[in-house]
Predicted model as a PDB file, atoms N, CA, C, CB and O in Angstrom, pLDDT in the B-factor column:
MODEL        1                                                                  
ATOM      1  N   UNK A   1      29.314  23.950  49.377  1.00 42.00           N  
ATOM      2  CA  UNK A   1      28.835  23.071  48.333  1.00 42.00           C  
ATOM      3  C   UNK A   1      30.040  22.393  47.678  1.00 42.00           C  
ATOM      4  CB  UNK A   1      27.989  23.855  47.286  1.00 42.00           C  
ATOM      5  O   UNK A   1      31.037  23.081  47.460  1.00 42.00           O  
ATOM      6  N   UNK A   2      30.029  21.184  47.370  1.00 43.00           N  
ATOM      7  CA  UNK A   2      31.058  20.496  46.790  1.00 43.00           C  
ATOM      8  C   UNK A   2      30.806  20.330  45.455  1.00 43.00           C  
ATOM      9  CB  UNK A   2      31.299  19.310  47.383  1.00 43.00           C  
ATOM     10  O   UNK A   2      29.699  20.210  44.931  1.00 43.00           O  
ATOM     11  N   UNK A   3      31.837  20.327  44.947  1.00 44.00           N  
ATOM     12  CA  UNK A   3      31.602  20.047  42.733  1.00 44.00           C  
ATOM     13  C   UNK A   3      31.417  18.727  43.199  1.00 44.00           C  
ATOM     14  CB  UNK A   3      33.349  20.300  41.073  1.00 44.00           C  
ATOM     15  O   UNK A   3      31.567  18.126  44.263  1.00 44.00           O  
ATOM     16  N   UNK A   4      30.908  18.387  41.646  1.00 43.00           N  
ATOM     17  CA  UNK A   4      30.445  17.109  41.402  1.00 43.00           C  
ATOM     18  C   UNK A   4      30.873  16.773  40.572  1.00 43.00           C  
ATOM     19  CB  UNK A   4      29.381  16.850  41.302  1.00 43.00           C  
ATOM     20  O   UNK A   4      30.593  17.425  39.566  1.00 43.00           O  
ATOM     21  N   UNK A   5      31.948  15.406  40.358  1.00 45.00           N  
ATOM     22  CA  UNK A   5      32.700  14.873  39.412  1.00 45.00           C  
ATOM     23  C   UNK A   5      31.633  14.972  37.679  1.00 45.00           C  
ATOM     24  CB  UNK A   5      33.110  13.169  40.100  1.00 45.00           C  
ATOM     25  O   UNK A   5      30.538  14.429  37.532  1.00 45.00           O  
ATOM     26  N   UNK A   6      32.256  15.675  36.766  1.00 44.00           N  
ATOM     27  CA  UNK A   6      32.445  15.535  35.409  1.00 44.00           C  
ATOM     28  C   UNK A   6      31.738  14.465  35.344  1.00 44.00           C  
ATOM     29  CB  UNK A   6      33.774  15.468  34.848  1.00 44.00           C  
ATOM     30  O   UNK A   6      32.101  13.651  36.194  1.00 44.00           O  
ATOM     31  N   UNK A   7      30.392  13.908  34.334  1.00 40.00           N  
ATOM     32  CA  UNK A   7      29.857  12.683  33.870  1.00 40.00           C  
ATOM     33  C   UNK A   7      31.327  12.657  32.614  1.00 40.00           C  
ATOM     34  CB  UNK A   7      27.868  12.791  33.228  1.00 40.00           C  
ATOM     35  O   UNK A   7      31.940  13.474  31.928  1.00 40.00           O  
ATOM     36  N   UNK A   8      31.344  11.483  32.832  1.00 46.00           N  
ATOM     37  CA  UNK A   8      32.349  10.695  31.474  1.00 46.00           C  
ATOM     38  C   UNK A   8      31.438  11.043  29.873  1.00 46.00           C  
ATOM     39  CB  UNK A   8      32.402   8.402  31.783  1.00 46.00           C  
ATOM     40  O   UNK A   8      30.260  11.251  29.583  1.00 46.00           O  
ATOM     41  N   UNK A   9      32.479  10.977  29.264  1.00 48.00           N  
ATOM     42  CA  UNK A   9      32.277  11.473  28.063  1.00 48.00           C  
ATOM     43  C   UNK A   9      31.677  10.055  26.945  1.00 48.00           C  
ATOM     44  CB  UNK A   9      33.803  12.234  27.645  1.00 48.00           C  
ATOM     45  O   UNK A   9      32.221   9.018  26.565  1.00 48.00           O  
ATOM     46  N   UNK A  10      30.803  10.449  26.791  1.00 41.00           N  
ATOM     47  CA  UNK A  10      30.273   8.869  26.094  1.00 41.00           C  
ATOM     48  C   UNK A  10      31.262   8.173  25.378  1.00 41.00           C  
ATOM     49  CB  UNK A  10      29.061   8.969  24.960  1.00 41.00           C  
ATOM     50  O   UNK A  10      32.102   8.745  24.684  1.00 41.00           O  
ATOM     51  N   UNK A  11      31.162   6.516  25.580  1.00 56.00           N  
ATOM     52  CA  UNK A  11      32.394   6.134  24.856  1.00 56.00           C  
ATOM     53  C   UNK A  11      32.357   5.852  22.861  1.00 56.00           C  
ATOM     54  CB  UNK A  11      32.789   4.622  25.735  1.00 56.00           C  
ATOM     55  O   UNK A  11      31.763   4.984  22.221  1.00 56.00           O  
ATOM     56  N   UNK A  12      32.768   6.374  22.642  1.00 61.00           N  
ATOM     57  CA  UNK A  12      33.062   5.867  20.855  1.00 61.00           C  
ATOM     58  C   UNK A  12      33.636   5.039  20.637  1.00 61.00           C  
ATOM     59  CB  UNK A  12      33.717   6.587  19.930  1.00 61.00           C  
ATOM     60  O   UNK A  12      34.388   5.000  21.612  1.00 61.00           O  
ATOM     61  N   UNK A  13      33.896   4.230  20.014  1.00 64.00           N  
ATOM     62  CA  UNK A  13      34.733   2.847  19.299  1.00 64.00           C  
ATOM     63  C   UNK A  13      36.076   3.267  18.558  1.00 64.00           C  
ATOM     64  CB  UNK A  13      33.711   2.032  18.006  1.00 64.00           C  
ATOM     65  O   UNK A  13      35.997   3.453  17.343  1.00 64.00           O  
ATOM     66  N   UNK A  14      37.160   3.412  19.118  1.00 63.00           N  
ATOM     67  CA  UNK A  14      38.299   4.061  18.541  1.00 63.00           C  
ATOM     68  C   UNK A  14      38.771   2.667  17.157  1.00 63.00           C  
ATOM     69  CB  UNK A  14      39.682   4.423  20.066  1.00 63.00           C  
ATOM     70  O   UNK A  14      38.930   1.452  17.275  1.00 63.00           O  
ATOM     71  N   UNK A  15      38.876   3.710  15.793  1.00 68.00           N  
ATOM     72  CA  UNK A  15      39.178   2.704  14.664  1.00 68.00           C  
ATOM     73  C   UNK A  15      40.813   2.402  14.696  1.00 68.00           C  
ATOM     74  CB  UNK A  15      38.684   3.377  13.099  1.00 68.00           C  
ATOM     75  O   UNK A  15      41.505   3.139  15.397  1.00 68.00           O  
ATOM     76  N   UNK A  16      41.272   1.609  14.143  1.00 66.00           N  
ATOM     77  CA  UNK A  16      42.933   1.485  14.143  1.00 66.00           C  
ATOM     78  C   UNK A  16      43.643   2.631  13.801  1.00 66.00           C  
ATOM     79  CB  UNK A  16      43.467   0.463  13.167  1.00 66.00           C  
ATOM     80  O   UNK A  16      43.397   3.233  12.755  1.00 66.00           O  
ATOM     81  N   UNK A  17      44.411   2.951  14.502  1.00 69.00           N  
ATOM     82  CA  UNK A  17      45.351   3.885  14.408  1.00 69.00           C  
ATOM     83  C   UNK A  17      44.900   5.556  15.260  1.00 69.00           C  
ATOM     84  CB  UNK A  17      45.573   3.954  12.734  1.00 69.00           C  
ATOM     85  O   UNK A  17      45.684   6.440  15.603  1.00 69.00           O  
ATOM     86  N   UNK A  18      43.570   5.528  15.386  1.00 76.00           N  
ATOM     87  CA  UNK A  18      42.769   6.889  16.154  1.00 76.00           C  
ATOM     88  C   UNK A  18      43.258   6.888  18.033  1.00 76.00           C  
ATOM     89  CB  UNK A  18      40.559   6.568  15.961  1.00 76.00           C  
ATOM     90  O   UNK A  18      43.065   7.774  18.866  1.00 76.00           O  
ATOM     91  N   UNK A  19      43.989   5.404  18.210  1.00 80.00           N  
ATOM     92  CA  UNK A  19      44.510   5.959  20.298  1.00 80.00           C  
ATOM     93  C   UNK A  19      46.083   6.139  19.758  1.00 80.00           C  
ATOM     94  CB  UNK A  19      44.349   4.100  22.231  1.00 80.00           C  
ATOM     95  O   UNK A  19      46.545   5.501  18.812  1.00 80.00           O  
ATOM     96  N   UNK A  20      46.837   7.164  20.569  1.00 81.00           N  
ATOM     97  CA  UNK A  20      48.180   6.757  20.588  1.00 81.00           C  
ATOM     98  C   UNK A  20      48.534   7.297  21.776  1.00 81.00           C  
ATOM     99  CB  UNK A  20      49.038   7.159  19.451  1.00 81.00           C  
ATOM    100  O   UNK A  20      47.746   7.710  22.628  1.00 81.00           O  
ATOM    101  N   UNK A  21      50.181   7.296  21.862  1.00 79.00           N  
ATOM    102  CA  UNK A  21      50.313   7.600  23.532  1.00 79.00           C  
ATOM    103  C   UNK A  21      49.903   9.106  24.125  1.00 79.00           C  
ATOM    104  CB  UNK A  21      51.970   7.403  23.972  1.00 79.00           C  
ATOM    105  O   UNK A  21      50.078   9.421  25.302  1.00 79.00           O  
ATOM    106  N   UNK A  22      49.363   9.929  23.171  1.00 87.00           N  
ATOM    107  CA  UNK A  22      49.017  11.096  23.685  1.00 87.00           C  
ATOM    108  C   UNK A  22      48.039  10.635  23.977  1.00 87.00           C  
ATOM    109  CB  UNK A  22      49.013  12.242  23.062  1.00 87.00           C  
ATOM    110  O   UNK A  22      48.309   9.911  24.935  1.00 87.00           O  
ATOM    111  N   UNK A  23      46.560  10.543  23.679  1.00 88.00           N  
ATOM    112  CA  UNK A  23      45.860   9.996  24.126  1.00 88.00           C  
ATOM    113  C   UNK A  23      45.667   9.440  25.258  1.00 88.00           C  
ATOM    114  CB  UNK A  23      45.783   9.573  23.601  1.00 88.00           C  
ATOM    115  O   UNK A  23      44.638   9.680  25.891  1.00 88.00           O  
ATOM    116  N   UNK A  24      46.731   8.498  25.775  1.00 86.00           N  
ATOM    117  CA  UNK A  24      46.737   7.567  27.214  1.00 86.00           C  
ATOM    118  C   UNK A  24      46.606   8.281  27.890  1.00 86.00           C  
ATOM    119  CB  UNK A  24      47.776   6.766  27.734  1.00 86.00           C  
ATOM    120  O   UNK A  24      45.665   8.478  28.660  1.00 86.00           O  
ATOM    121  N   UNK A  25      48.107   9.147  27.641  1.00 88.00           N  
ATOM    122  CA  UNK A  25      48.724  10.529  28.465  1.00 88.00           C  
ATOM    123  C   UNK A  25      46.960  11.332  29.102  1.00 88.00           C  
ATOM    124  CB  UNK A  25      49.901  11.955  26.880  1.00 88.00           C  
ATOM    125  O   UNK A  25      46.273  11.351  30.122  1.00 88.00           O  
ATOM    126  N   UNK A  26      46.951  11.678  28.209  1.00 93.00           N  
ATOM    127  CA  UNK A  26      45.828  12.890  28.858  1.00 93.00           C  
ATOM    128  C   UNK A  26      44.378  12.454  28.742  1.00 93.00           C  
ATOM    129  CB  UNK A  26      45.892  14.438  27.981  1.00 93.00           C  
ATOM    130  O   UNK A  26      43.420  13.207  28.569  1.00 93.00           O  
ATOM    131  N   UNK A  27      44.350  11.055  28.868  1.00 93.00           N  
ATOM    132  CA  UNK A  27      42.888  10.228  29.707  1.00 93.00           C  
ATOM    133  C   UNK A  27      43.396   9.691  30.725  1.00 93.00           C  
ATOM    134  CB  UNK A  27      42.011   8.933  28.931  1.00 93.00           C  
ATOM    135  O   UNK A  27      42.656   9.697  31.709  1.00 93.00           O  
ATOM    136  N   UNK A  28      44.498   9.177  30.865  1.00 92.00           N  
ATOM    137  CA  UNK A  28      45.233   9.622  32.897  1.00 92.00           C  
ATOM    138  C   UNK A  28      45.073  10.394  33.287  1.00 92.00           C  
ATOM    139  CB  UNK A  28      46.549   9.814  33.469  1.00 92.00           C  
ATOM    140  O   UNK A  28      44.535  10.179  34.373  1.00 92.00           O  
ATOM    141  N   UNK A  29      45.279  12.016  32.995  1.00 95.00           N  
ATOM    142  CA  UNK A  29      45.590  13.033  33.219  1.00 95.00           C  
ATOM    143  C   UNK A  29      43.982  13.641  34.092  1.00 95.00           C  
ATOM    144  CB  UNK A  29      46.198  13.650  31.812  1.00 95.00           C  
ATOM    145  O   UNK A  29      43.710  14.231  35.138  1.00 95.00           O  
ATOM    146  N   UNK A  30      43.089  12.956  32.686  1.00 95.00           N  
ATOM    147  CA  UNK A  30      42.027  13.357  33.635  1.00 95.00           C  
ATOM    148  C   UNK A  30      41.023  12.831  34.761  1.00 95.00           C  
ATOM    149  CB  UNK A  30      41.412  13.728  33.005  1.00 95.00           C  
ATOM    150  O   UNK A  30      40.268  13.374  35.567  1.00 95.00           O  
ATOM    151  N   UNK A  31      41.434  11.268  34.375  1.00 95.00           N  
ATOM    152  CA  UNK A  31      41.128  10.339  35.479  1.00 95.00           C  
ATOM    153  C   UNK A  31      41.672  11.089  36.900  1.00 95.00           C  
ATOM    154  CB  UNK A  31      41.911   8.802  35.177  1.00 95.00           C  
ATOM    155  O   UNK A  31      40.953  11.292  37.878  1.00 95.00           O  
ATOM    156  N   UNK A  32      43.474  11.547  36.763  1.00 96.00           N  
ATOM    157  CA  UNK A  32      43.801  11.321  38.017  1.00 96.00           C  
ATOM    158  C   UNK A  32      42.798  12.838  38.442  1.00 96.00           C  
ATOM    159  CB  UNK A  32      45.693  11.186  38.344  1.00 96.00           C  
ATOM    160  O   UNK A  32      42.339  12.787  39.582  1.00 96.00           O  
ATOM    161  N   UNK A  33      42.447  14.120  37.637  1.00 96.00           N  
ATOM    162  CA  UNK A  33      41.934  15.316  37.902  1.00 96.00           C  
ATOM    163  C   UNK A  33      40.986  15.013  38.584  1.00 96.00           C  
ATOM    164  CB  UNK A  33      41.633  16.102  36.933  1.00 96.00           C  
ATOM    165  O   UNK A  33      40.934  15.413  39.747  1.00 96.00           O  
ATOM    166  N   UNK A  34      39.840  14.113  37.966  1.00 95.00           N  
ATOM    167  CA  UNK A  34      38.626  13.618  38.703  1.00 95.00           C  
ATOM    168  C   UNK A  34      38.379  12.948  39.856  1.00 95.00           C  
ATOM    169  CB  UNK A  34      38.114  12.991  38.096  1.00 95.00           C  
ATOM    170  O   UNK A  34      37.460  13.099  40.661  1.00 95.00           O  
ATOM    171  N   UNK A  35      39.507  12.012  39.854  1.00 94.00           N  
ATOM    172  CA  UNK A  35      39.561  11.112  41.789  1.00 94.00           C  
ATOM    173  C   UNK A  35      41.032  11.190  41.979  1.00 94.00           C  
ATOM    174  CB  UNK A  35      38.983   8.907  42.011  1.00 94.00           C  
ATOM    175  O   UNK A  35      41.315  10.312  42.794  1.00 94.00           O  
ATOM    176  N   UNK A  36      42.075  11.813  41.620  1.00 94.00           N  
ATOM    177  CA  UNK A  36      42.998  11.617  42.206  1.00 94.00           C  
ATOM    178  C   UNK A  36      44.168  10.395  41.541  1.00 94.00           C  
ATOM    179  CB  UNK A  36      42.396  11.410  43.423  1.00 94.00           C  
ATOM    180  O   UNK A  36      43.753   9.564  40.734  1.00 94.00           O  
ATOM    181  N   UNK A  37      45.513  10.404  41.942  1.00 93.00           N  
ATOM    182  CA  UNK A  37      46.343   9.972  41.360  1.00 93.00           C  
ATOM    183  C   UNK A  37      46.521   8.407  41.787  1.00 93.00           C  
ATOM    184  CB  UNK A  37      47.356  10.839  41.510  1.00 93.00           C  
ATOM    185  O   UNK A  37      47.417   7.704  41.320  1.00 93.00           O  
ATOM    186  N   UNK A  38      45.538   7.941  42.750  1.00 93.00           N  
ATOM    187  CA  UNK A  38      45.173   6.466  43.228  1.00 93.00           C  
ATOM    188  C   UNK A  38      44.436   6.234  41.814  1.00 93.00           C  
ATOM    189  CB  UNK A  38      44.084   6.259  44.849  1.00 93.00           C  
ATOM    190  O   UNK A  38      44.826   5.499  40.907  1.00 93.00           O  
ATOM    191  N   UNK A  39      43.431   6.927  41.838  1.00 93.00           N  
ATOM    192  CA  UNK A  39      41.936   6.321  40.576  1.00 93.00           C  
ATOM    193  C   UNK A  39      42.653   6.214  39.584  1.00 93.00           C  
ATOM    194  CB  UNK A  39      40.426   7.426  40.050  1.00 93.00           C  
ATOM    195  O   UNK A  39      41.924   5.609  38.797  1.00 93.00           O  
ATOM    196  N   UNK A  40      44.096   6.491  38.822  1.00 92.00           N  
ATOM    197  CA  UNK A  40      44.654   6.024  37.624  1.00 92.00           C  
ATOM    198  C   UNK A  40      45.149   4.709  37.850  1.00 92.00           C  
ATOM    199  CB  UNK A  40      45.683   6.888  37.115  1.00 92.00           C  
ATOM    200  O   UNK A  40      46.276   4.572  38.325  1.00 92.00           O  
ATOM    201  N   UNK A  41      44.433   3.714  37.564  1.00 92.00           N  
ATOM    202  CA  UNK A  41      44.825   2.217  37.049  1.00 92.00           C  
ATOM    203  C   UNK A  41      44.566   1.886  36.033  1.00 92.00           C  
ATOM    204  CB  UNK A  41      44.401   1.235  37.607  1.00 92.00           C  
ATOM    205  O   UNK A  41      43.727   2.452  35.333  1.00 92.00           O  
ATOM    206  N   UNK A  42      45.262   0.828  35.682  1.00 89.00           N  
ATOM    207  CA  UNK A  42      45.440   0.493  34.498  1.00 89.00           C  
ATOM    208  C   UNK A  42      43.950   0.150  33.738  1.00 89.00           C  
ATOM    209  CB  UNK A  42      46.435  -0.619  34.562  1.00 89.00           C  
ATOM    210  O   UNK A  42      43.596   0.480  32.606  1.00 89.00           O  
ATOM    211  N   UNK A  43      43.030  -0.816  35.011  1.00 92.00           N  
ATOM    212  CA  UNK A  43      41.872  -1.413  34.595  1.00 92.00           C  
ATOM    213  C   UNK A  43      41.037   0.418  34.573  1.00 92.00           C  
ATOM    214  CB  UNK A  43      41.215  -2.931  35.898  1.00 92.00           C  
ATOM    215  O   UNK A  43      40.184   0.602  33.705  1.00 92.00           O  
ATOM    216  N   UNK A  44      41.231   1.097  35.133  1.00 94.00           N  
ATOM    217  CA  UNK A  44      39.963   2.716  34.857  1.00 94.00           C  
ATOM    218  C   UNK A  44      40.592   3.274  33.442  1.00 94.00           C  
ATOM    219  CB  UNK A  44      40.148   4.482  36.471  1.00 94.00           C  
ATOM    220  O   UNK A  44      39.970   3.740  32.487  1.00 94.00           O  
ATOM    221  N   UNK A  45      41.860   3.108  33.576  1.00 91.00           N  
ATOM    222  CA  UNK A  45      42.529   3.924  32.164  1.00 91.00           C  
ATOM    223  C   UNK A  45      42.029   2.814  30.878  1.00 91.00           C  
ATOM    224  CB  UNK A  45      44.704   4.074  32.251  1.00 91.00           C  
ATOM    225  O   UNK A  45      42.022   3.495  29.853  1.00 91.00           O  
ATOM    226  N   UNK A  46      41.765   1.906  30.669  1.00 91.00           N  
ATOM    227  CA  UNK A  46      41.592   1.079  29.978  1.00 91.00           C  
ATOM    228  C   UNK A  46      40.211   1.184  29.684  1.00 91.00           C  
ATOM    229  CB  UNK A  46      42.056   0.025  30.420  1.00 91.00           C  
ATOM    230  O   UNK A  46      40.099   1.233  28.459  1.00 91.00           O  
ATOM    231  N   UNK A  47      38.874   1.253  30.361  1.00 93.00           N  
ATOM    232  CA  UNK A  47      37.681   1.567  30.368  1.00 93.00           C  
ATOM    233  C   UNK A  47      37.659   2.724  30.049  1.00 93.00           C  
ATOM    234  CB  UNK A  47      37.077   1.341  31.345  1.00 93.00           C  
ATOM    235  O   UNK A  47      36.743   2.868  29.240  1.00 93.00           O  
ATOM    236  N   UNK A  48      38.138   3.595  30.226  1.00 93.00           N  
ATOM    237  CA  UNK A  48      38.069   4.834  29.860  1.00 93.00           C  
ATOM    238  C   UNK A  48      38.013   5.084  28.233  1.00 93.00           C  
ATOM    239  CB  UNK A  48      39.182   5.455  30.500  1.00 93.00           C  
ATOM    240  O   UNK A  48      37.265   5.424  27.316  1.00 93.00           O  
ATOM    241  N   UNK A  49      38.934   4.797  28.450  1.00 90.00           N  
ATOM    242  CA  UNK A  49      39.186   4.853  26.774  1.00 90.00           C  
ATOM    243  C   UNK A  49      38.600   3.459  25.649  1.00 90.00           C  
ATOM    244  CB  UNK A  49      41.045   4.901  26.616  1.00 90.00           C  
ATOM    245  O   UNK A  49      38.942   3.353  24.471  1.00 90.00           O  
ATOM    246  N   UNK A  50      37.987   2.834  26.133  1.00 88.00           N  
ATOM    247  CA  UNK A  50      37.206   1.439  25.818  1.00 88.00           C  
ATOM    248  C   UNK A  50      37.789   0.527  25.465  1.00 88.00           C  
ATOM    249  CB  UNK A  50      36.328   1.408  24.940  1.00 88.00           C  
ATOM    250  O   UNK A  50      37.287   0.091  24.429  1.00 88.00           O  
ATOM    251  N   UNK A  51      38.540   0.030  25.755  1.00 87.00           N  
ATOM    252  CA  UNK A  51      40.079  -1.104  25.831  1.00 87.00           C  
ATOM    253  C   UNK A  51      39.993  -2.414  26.848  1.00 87.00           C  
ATOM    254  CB  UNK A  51      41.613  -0.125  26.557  1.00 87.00           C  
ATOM    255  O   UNK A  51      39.593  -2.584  28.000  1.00 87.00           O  
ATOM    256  N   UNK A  52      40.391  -2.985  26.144  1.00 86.00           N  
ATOM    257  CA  UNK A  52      40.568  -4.284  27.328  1.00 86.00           C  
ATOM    258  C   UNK A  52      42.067  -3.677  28.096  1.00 86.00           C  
ATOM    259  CB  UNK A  52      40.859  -6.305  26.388  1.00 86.00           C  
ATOM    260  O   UNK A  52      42.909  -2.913  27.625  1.00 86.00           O  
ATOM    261  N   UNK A  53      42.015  -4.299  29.353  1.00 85.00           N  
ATOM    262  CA  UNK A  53      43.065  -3.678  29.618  1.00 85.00           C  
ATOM    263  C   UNK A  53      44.884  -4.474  28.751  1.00 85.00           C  
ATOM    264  CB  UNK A  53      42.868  -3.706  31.382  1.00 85.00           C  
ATOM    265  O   UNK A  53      45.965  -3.891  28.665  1.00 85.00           O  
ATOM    266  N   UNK A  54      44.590  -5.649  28.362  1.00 86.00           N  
ATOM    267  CA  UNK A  54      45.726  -6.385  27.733  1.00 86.00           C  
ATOM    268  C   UNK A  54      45.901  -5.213  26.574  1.00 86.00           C  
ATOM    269  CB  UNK A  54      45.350  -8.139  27.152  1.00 86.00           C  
ATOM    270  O   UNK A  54      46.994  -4.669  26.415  1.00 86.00           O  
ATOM    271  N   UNK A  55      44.537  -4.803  25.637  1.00 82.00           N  
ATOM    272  CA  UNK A  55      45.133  -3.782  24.759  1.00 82.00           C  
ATOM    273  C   UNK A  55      45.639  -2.576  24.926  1.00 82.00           C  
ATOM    274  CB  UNK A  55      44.481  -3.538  24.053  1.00 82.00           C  
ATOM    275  O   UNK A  55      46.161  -1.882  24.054  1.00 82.00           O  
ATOM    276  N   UNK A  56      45.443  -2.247  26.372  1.00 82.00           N  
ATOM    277  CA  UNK A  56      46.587  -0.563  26.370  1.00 82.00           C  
ATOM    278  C   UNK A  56      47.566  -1.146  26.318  1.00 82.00           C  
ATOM    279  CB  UNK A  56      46.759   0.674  27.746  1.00 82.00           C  
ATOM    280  O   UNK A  56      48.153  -0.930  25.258  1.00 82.00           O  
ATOM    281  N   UNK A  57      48.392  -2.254  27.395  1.00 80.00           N  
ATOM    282  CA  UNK A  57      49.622  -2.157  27.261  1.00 80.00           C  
ATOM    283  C   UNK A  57      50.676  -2.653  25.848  1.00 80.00           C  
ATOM    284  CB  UNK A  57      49.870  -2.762  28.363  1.00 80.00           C  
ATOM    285  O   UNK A  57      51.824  -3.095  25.844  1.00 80.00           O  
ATOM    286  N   UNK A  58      49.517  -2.294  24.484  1.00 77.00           N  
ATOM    287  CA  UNK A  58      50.400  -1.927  23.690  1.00 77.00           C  
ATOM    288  C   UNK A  58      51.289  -0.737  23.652  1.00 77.00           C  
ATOM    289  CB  UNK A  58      49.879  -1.971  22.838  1.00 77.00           C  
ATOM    290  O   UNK A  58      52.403  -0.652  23.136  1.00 77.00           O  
ATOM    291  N   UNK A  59      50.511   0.291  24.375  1.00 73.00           N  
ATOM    292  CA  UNK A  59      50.880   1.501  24.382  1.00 73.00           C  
ATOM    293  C   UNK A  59      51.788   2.010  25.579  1.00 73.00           C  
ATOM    294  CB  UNK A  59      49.756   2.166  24.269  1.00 73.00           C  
ATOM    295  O   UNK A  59      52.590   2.941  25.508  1.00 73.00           O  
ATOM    296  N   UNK A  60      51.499   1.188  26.753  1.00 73.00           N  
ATOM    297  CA  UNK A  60      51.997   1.589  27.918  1.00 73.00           C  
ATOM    298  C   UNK A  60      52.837   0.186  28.689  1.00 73.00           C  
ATOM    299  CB  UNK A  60      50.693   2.228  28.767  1.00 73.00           C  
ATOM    300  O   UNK A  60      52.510  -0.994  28.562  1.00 73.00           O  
ATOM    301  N   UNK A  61      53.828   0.656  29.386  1.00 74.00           N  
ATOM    302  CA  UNK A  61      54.832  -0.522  29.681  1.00 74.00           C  
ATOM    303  C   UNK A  61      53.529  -1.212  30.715  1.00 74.00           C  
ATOM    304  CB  UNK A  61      56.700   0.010  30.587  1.00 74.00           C  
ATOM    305  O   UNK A  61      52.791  -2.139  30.383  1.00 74.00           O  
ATOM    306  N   UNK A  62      53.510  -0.616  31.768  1.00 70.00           N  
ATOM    307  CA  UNK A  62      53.224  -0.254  32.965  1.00 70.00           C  
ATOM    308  C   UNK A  62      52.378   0.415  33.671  1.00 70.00           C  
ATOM    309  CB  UNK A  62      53.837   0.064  33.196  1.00 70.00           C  
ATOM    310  O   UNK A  62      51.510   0.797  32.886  1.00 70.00           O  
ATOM    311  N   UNK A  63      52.093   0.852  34.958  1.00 65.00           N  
ATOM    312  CA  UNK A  63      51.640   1.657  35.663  1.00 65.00           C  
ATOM    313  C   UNK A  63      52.372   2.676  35.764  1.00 65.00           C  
ATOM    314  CB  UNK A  63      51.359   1.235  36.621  1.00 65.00           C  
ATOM    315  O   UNK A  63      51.788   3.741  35.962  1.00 65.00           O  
ATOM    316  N   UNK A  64      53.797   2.683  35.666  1.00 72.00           N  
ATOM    317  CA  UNK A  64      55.022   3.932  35.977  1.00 72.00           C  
ATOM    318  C   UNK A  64      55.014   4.443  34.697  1.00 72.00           C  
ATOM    319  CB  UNK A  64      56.745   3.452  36.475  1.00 72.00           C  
ATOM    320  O   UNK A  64      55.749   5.386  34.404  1.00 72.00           O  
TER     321      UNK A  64                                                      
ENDMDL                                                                          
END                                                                             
């Protein structure tokens, strides 16, 4: 029998100042847990956390 990926955690509306880089950190962390270290992009990490993707890279240079 195979697990079955985690349903996503409903999304909330993060207010100013509630994402910071911990945050990014360990909603990558579990993206990559769930499909692997391909499924962390910028556009899944960005949905994830309910972001356009132009607004993470306040937080993040990059993909690296």
């Amino acid at each position: 029998m195979t697990r079955s990926a985690a349903p996503a955690s409903p999304k909330k509306t993060l207010r100013y100042g509630e994402l910071d880089r911990q945050l990014v950190v360990s909603t990558a962390m579990r993206l990559a847990e769930r499909g692997g270290v391909r499924s962390v992009t910028v556009r899944a990490l960005a949905t994830e956390l309910g972001l356009s993707t132009t607004a993470l890279y306040h937080y993040v240079k990059d993909k690296r």
